[in-house]
N, C-alpha and C positions, 0 to 999 in steps of 0.2 A: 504494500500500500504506500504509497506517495503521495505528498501535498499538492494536490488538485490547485488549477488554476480557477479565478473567480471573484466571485463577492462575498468574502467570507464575512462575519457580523462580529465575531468575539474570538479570541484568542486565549490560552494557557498554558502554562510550562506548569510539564507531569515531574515528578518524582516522587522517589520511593514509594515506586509503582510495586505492590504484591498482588499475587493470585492465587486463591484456594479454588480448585475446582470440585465439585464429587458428581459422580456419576449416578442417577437417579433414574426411575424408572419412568417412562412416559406416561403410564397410567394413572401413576401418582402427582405426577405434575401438568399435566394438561387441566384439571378443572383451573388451574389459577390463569391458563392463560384464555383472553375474550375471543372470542369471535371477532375478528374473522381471520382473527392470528393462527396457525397450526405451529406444533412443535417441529424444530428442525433436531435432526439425531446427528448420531455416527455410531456406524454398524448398529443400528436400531436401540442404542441409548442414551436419550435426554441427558444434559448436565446442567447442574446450577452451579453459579459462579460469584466467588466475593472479591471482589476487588478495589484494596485500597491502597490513595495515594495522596501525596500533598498537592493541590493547586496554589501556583503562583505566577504573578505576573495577569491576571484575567483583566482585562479589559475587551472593550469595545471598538469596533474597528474607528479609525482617523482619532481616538482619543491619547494621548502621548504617555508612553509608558510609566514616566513618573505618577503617571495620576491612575495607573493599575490599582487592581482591587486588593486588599489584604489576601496572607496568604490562610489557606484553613484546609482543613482534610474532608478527605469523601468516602465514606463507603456505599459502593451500586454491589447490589444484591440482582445478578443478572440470570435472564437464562437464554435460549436463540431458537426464534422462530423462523417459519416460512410467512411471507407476504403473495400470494403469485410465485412468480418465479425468482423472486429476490431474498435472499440470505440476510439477516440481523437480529441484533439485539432487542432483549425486553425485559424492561428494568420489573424486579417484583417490588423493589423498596429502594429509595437512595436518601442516606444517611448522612446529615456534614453537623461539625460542630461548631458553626457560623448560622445564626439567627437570619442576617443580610442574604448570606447566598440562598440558602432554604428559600427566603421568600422569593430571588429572583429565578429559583428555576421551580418553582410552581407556575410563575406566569404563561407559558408556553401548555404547561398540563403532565408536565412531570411529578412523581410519586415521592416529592424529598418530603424528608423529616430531622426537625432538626435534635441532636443528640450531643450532650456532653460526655466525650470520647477520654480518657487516660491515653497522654500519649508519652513514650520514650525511645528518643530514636538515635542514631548514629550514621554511620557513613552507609553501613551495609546492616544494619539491623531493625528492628523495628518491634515494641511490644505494645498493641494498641487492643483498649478493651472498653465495654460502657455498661454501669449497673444500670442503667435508670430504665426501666420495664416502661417500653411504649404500649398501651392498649390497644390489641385489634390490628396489630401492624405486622408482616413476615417474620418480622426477629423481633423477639425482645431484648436481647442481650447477647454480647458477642466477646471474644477471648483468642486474641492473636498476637502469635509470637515468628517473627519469619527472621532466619540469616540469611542472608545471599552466599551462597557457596559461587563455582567457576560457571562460565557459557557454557550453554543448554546445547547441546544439539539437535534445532526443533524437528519433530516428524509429524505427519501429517496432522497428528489431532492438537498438537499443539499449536499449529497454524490456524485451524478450526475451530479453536477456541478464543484465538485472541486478534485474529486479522479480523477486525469486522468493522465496515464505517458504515452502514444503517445504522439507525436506533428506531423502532416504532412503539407507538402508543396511542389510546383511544383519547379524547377529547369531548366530554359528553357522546354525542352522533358522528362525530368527526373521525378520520382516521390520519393520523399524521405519522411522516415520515420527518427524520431530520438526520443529516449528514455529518459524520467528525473526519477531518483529515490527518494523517501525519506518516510519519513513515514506519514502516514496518517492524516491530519490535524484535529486538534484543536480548534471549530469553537466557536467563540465568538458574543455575538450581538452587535450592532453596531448602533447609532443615527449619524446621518449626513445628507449629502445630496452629490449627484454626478451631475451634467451639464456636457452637451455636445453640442457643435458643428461641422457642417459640413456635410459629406455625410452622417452621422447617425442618424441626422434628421428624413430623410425621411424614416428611415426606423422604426426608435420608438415611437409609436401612441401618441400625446400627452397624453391621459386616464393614459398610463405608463411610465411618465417620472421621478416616483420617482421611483426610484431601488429598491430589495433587496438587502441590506446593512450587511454584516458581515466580519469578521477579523479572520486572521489566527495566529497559535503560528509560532516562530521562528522554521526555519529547515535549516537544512543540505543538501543540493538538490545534487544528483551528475548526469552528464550529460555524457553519452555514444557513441559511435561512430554514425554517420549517416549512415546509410542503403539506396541504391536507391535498392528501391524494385521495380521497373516497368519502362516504359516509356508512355507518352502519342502521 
């Protein structure tokens, strides 16, 4: 994936990018995703994915870097659907510990919440966790510890898990699509552990409650206009 030529809207520099993935049944997780989303697999198995990292530098496009938005963490609790014939993301919950950003990626009809995160990090480490029990939400409560060990050498599912510049999401009747660009990640391996609580429980067989665990390099992500491509 490569940075797309365009009218991009907004801008951020990723780091201490991690990912926990587990491999999930489809049957277990298609009631969370709407119509007229289907799940995309590999070798006919769903995966849900946690992926946190620091945002900095966000801003808006012609607005001049000094006047970039503070930096703050996110965790997207993701999983990948089919739209038609297009491959993407589908956030089930995104979590930042910034009040500010929560409210501005609601506006579009993204699924943030805002959560006060423990965080302790280093060059290549990272232990990030939150007590505070959200009501009614995918996770209540989450418990990660990630080292970055040497380069990954990705194979296919690890490209399949993490190349992806759709994002889709419903919008009351509306069906939106919106685009992220950047270049192709840089996978690293990873010793840690991820926990989770809440409605994802139920849906991660205890047998796979350790993840696959790997770390991305820092990037440049730039983020595109929203598209409603449909309604439902």
């Amino acid at each position: 994936m490569t940075c797309k030529q365009g009218y991009w809207f907004g801008q951020q520099q990723w780091s201490h990018v991690f990912f926990a993935h587990w491999p999930v049944s489809k049957y277990s997780l298609q009631p969370y995703i709407p119509y007229p989303f289907q799940l995309d697999t590999f070798n006919n198995t769903a995966w849900l994915t946690i992926v946190a990292f620091q945002a900095s530098a966000s801003r808006l496009r012609f607005v001049p870097r000094l006047l970039s938005f503070r930096p703050f963490w996110q965790i997207n609790i993701r999983t990948y659907i089919r739209f038609g014939k297009e491959r993407g993301i589908y956030f089930l919950t995104l979590y930042s510990n910034d009040q500010a950003a929560v409210m501005l990626g609601k506006i579009p009809g993204l699924p943030y919440c805002y959560v006060p995160m423990g965080i302790t990090q280093n060059e290549n480490s990272l232990l990030l966790k939150s007590e505070l029990t959200v009501q009614k939400n995918f996770v209540s409560s989450f418990d990660f510890m990630f080292q970055r060990q040497k380069k990954l050498s990705a194979n296919d599912l690890h490209q399949w898990l993490t190349n992806r510049d759709k994002v889709y999401f419903k919008r009351r009747n509306k069906i939106i699509k919106g685009t992220l660009a950047h270049e192709s990640w840089r996978l690293y391996r990873v010793t840690g552990y991820g926990k989770l609580d809440g409605i994802v429980n139920t849906i991660i067989p205890v047998e796979n409650n350790q993840p696959l665990l790997m770390a991305g390099d820092r990037k440049k992500a730039f983020l595109y206009p929203f598209e409603r491509i449909g309604y439902v």
